[in-house]
LOKEBA-518265 format. One record per atom (N, C-alpha, C): atom name; residue in three letters; x, z, y; residue number from 0. Coordinates in steps of 0.1 Angstrom, whole numbers. Atoms other than C-alpha are relative to their C-alpha. Layout:
REM LOKEBA-518265
at:aa:east:up:north:i
CA:ala:X:Z:Y:NUM .
...
This chain:
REM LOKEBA-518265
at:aa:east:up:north:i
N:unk:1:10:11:0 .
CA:unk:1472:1068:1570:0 .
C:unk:6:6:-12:0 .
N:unk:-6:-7:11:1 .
CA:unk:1479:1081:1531:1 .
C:unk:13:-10:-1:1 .
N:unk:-11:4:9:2 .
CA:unk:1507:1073:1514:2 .
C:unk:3:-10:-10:2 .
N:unk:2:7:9:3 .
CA:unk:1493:1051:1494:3 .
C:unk:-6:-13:2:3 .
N:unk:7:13:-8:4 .
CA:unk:1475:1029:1516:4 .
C:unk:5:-16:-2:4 .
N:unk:-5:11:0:5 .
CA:unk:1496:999:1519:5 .
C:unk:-4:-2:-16:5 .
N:unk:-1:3:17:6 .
CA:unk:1497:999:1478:6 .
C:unk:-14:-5:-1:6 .
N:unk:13:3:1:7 .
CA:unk:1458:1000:1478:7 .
C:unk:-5:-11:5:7 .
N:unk:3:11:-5:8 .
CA:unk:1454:975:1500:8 .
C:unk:6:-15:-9:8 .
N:unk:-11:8:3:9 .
CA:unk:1482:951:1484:9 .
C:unk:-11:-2:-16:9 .
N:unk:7:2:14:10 .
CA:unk:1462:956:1448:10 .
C:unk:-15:-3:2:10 .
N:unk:13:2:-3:11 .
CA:unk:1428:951:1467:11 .
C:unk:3:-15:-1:11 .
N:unk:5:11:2:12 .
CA:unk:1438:920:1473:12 .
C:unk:7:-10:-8:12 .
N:unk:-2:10:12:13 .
CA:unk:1456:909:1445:13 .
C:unk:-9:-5:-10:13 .
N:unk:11:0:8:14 .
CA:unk:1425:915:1428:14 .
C:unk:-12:-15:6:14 .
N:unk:11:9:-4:15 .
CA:unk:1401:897:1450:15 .
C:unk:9:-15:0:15 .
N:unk:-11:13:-1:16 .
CA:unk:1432:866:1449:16 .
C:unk:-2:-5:-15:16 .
N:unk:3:4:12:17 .
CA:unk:1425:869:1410:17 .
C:unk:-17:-8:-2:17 .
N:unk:15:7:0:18 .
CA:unk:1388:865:1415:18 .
C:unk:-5:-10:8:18 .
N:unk:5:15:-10:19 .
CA:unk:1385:840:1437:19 .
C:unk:6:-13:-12:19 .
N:unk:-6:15:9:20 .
CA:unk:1406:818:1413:20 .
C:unk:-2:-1:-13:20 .
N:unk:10:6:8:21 .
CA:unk:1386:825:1384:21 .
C:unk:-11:-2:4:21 .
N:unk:13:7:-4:22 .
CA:unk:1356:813:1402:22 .
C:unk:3:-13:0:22 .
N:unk:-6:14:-1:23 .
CA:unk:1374:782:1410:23 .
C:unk:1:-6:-11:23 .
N:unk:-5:6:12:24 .
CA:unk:1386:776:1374:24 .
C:unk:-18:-1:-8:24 .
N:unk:16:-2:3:25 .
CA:unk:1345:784:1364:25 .
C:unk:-2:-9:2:25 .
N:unk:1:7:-6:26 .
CA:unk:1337:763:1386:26 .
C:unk:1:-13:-5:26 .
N:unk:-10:18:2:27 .
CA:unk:1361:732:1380:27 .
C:unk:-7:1:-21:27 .
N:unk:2:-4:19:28 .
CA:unk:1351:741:1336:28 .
C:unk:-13:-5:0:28 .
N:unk:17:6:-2:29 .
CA:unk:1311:733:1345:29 .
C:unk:3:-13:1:29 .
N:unk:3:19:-5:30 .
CA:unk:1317:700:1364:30 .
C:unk:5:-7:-10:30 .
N:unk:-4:10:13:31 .
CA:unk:1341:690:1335:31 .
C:unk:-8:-3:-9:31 .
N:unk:7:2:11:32 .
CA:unk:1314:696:1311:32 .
C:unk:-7:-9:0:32 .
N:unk:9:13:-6:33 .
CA:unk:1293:672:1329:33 .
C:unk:1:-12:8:33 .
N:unk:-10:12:-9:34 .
CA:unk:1316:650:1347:34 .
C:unk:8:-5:-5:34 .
N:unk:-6:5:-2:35 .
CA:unk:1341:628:1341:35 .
C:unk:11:9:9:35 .
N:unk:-5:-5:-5:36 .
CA:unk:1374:646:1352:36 .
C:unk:0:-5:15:36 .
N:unk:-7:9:-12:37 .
CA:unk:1387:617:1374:37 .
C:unk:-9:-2:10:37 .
N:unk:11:5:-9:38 .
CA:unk:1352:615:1395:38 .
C:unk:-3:17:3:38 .
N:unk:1:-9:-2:39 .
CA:unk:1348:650:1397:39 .
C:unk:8:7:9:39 .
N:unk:-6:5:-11:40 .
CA:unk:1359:657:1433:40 .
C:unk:0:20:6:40 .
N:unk:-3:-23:1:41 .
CA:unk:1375:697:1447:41 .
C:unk:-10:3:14:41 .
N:unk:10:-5:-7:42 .
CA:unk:1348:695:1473:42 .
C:unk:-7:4:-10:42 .
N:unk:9:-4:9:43 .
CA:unk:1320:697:1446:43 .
C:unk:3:19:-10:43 .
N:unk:-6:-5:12:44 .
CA:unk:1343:720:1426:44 .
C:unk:-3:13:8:44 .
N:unk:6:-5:-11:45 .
CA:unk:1342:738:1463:45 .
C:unk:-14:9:0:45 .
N:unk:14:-5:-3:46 .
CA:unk:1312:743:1464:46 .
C:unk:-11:8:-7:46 .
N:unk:0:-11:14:47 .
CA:unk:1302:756:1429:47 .
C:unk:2:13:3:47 .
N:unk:-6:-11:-2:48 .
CA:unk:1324:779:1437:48 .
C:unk:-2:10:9:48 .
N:unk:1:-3:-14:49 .
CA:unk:1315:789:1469:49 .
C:unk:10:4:8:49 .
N:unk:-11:-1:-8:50 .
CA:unk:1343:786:1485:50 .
C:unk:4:-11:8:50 .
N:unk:-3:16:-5:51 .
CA:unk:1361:760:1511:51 .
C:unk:10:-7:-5:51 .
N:unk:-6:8:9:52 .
CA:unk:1378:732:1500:52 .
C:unk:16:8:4:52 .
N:unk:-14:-8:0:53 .
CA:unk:1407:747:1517:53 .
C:unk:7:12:-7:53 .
N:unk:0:-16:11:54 .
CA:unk:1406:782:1495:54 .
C:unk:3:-9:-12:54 .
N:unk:-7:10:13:55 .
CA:unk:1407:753:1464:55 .
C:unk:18:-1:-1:55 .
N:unk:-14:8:3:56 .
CA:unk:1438:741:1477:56 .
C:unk:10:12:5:56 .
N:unk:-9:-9:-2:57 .
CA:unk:1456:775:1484:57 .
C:unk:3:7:-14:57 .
N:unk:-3:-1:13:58 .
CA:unk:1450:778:1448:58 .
C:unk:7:-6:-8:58 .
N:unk:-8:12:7:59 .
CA:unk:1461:747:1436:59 .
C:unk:5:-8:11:59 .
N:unk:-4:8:-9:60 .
CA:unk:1482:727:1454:60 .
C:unk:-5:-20:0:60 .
N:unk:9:17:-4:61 .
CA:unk:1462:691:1441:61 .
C:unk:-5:0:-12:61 .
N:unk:8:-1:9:62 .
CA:unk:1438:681:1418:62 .
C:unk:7:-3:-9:62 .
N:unk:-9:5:15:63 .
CA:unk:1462:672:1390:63 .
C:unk:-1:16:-6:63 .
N:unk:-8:-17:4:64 .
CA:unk:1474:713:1390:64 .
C:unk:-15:5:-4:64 .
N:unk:14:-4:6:65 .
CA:unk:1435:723:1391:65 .
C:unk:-5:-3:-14:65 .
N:unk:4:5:14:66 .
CA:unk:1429:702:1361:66 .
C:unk:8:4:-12:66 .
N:unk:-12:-11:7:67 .
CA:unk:1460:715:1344:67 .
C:unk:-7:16:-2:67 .
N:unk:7:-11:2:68 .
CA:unk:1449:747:1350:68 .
C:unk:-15:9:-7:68 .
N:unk:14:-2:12:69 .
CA:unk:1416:747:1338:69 .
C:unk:1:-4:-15:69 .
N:unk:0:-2:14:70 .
CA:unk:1424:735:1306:70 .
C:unk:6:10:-6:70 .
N:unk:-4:-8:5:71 .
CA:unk:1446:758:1303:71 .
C:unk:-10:13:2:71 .
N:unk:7:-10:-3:72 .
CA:unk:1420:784:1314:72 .
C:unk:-10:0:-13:72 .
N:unk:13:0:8:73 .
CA:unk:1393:771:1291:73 .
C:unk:10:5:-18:73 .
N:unk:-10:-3:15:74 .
CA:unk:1420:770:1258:74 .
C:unk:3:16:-2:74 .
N:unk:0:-15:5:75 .
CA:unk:1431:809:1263:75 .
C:unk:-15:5:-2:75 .
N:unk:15:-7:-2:76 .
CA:unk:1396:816:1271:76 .
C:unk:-8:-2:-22:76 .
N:unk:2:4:20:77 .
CA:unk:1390:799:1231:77 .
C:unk:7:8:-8:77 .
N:unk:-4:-3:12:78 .
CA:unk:1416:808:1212:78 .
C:unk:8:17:-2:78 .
N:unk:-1:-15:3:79 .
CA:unk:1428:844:1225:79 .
C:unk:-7:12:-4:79 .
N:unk:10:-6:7:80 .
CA:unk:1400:862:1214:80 .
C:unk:5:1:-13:80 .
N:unk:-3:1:15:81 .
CA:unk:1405:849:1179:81 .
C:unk:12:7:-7:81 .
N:unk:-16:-2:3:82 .
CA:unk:1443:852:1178:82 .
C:unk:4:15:4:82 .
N:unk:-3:-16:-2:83 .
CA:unk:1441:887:1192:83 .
C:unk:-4:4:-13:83 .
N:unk:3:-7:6:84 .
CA:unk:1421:896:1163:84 .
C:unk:9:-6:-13:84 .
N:unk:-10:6:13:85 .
CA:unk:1442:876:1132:85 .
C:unk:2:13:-4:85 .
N:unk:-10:-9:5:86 .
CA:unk:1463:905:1125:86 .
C:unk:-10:11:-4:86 .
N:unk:4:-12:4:87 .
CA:unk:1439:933:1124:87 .
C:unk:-12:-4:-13:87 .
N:unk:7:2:10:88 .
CA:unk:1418:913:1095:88 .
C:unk:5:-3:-16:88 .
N:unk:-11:6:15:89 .
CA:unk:1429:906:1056:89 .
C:unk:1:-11:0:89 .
N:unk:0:9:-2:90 .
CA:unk:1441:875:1052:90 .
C:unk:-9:-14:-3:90 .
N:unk:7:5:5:91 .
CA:unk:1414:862:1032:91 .
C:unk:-9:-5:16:91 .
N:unk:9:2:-12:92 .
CA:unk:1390:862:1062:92 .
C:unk:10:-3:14:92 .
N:unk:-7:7:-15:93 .
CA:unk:1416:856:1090:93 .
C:unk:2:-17:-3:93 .
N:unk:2:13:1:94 .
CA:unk:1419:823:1074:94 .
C:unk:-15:-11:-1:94 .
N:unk:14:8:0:95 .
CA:unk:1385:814:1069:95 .
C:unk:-6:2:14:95 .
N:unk:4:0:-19:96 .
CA:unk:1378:826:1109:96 .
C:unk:9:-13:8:96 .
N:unk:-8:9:-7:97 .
CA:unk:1407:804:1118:97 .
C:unk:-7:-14:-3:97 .
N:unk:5:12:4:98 .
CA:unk:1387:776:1097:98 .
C:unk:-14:-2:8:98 .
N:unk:10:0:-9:99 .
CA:unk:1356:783:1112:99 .
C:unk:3:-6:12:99 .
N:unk:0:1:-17:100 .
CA:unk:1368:784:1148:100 .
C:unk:5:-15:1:100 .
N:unk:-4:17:-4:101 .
CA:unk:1382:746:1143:101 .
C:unk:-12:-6:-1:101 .
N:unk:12:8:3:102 .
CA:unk:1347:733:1132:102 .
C:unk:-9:3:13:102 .
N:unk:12:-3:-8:103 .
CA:unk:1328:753:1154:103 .
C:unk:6:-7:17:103 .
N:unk:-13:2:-11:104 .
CA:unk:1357:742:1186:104 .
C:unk:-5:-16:2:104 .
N:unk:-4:14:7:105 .
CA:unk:1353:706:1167:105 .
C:unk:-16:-10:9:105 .
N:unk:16:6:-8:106 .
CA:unk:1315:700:1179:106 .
C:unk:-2:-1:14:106 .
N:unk:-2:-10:-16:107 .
CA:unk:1322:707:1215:107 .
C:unk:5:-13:6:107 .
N:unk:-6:16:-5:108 .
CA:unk:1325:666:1219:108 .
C:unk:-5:-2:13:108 .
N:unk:5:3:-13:109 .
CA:unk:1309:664:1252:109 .
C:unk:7:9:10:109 .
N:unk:-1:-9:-12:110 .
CA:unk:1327:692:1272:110 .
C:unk:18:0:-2:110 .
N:unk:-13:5:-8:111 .
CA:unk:1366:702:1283:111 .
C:unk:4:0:-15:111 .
N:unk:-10:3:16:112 .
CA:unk:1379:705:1243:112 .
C:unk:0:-16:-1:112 .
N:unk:-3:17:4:113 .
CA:unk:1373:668:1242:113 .
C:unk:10:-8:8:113 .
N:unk:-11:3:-12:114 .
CA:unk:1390:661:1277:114 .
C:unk:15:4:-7:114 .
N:unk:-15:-6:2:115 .
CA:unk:1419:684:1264:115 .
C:unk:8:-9:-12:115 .
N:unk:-4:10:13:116 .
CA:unk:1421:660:1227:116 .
C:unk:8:-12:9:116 .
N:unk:-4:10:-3:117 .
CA:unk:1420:630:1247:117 .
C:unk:10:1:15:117 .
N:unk:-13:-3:-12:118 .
CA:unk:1449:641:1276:118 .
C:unk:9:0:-13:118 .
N:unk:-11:-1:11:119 .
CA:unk:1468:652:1244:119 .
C:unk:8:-12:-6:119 .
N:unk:-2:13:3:120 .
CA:unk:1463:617:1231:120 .
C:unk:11:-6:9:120 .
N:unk:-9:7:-10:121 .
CA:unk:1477:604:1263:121 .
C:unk:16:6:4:121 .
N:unk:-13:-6:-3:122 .
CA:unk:1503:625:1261:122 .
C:unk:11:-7:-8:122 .
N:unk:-7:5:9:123 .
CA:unk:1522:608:1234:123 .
C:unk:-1:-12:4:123 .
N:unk:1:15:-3:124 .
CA:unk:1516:572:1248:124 .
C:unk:16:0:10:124 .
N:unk:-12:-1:-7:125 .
CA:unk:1546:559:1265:125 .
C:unk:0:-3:18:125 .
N:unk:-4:-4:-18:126 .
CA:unk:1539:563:1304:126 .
C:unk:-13:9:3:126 .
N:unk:14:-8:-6:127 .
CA:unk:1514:594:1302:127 .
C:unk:4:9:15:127 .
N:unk:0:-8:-11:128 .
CA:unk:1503:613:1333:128 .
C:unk:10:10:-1:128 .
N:unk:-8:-10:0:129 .
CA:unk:1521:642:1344:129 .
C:unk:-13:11:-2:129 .
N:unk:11:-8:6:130 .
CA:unk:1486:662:1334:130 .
C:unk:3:1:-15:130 .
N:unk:6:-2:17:131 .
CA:unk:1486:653:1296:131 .
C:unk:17:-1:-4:131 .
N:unk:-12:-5:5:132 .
CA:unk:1529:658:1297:132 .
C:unk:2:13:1:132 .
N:unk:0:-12:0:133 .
CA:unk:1525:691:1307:133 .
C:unk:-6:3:-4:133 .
N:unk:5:-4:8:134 .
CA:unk:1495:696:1287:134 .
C:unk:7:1:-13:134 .
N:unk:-3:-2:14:135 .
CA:unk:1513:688:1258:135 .
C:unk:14:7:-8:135 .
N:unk:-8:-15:2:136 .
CA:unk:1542:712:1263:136 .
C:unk:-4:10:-5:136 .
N:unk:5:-14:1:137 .
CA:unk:1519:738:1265:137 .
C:unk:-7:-1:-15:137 .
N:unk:8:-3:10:138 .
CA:unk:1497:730:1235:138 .
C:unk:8:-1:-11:138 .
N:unk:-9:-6:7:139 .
CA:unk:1530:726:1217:139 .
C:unk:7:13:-1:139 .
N:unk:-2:-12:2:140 .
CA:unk:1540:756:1226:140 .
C:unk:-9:16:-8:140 .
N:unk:12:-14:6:141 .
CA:unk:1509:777:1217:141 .
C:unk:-2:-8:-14:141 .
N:unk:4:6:10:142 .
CA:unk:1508:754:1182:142 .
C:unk:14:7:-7:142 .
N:unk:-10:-9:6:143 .
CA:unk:1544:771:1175:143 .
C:unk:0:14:-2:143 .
N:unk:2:-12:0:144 .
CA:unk:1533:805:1183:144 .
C:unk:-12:2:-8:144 .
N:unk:7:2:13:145 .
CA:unk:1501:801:1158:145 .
C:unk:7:0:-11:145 .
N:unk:-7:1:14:146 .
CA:unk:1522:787:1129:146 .
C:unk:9:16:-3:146 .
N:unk:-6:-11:10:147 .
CA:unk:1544:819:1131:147 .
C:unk:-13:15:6:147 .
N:unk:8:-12:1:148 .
CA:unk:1515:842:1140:148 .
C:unk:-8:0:-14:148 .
N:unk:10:1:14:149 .
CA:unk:1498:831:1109:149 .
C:unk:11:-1:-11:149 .
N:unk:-12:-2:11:150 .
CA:unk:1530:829:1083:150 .
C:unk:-1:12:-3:150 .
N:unk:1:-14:7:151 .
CA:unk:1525:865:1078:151 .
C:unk:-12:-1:-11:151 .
N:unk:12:3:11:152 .
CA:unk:1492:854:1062:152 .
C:unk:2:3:-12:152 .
N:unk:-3:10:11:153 .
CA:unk:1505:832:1038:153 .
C:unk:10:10:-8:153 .
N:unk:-9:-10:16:154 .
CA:unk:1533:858:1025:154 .
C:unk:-9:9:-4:154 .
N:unk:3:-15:5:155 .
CA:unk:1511:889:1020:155 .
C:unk:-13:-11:-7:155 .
N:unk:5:4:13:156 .
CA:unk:1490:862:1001:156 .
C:unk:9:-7:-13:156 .
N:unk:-13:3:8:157 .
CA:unk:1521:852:980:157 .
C:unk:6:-16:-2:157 .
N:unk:-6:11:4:158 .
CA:unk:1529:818:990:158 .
C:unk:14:-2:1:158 .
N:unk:-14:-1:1:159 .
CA:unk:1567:812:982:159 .
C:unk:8:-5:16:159 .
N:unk:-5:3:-11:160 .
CA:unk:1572:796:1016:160 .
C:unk:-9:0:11:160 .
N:unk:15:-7:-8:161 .
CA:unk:1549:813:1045:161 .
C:unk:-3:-13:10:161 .
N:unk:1:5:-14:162 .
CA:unk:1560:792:1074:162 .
C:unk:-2:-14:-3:162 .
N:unk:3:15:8:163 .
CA:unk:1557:758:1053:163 .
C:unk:-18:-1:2:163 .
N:unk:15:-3:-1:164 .
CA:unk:1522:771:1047:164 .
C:unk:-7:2:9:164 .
N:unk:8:-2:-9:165 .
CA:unk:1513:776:1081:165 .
C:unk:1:-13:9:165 .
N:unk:4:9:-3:166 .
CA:unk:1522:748:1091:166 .
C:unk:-9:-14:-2:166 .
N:unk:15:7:7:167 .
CA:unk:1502:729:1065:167 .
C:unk:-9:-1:3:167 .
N:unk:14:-7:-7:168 .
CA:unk:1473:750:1080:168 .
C:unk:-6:-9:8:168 .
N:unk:10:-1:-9:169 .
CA:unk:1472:741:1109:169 .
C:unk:2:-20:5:169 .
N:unk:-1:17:6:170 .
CA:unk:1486:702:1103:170 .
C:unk:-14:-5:-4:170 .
N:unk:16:-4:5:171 .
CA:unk:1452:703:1085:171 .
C:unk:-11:1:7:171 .
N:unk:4:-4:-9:172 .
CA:unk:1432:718:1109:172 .
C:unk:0:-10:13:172 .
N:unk:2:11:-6:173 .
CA:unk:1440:694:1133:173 .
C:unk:-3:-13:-3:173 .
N:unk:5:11:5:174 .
CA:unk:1432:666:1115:174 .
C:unk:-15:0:-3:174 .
N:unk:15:-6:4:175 .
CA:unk:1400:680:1104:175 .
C:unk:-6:0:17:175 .
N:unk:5:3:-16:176 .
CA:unk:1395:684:1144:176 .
C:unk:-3:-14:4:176 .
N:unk:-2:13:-6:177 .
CA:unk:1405:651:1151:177 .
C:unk:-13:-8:-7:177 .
N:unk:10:8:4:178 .
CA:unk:1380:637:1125:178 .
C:unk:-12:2:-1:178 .
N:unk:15:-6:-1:179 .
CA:unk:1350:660:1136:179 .
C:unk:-2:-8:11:179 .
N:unk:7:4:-17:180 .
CA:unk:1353:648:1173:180 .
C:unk:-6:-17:-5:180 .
N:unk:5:17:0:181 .
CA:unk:1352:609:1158:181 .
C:unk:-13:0:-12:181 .
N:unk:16:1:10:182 .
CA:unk:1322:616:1129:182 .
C:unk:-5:9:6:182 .
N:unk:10:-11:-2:183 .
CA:unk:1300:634:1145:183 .
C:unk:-15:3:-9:183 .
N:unk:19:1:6:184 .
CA:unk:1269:629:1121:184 .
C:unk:9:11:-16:184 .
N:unk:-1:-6:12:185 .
CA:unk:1285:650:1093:185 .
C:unk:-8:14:1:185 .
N:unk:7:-12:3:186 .
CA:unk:1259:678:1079:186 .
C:unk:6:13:-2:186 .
N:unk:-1:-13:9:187 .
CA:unk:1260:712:1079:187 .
C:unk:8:6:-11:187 .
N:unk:-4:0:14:188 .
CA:unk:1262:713:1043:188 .
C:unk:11:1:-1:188 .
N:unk:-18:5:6:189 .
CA:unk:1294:690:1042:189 .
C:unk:8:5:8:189 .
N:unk:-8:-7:-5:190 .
CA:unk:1310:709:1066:190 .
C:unk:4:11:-7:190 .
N:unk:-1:-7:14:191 .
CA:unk:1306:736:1046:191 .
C:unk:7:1:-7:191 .
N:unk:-9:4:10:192 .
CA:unk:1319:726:1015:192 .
C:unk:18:-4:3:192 .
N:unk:-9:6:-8:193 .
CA:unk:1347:710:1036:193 .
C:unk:11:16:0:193 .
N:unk:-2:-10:-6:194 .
CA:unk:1353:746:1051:194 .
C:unk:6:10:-16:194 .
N:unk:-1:1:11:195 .
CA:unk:1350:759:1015:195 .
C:unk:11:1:-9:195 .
N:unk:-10:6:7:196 .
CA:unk:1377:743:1001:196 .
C:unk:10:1:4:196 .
N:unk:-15:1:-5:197 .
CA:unk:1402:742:1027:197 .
C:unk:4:17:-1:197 .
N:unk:-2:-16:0:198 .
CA:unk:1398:782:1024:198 .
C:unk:6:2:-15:198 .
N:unk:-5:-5:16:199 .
CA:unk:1402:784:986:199 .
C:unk:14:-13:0:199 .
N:unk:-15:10:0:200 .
CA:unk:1434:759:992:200 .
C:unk:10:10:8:200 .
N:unk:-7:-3:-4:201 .
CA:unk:1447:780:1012:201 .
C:unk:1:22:-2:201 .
N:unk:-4:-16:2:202 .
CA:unk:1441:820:1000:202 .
C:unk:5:1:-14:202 .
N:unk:-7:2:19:203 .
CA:unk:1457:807:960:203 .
C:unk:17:5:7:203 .
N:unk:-14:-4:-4:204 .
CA:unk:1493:820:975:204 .
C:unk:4:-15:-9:204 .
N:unk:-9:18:6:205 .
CA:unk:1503:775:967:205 .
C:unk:-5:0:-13:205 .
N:unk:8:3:13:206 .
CA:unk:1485:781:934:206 .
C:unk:-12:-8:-2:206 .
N:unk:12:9:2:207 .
CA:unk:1462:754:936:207 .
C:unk:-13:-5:-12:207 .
N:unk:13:3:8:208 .
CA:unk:1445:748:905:208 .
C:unk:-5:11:-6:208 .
N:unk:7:-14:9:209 .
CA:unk:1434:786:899:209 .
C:unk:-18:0:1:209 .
């Protein structure tokens, strides 16, 4: 036997331990789009997946953690892409990508971004799940790590106070979410313009009426 063997093996199947449990999270991400969380059941999810229900639950220990987890799966899956690239763009255009990606995020009313709004929601009510309390750790957490990934922006465009400004951003930004998911009949166009504006508000380094 090499020398190496046990290692090989040990990373064979850490690997296939990884892939099995993004199949699972795939899986469980589909049925959300078209199910109802709460009715959407870890046989089905199972089975998608092709795997047995029991393999589900060596993953997750209950459907609350599944559901947890897949949001969390679909959210990096959204916004790490983006947020990897910030930094390597000028700020002019990292801001207007960051605007984008809320609009384009914002239409996505039927699938898990809407699930993940409305858990958020319930997160702040006064007896939410233990789903949408630990979601809303997490989305505070990645909402703090944005504001100072993007502060750099805002100084090397010269606004006097960066981190003020990023948080304005993305204060903003969420609101603008919040009121895509509830109008949905707004045009193109007005999005546009919308888009437009919040961009030239925010590449004036706080100089607003230039």
């Amino acid at each position: 036997m090499e020398k190496n063997e046990p290692r090989k093996r040990e990373e064979a199947d850490r690997q296939q331990t990884m892939a099995t449990r993004s199949k699972i999270l795939s899986a469980a991400t589909k049925l959300f789009l078209t199910k109802d969380y709460h009715t959407t059941t870890t046989q089905e999810v199972a089975k998608l997946a092709g795997v047995s229900k029991g393999t589900v639950f060596n993953h997750f220990k209950t459907k609350d953690e599944l559901v947890y987890e897949t949001l969390i799966f679909v959210i990096n899956k959204e916004m790490m892409p983006l947020f990897e690239t910030i930094p390597t763009l000028p700020p002019e255009i990292a801001i207007r990508e960051l605007v984008n990606w809320t609009f384009e995020v914002s239409k996505d009313t039927s699938g898990v971004m809407w699930l993940i709004l409305q858990l958020a929601v319930e997160g702040i009510q006064k007896e939410p799940s233990e789903i949408s309390k630990r979601l809303n750790e997490k989305l505070i957490g990645l909402l703090e790590e944005s504001i100072n990934q993007v502060a750099p922006l805002f100084e090397a465009l010269g606004f006097p106070d960066p981190r003020s400004a990023s948080q304005l951003f993305f204060a903003l930004l969420d609101g603008i979410g919040g009121h895509l998911f509830i109008f949905k009949d707004r045009t193109d166009e007005e999005n546009e313009r919308v888009k437009d504006l919040i961009t030239q508000l925010f590449t004036k380094g706080g100089k607003l009426n230039e």
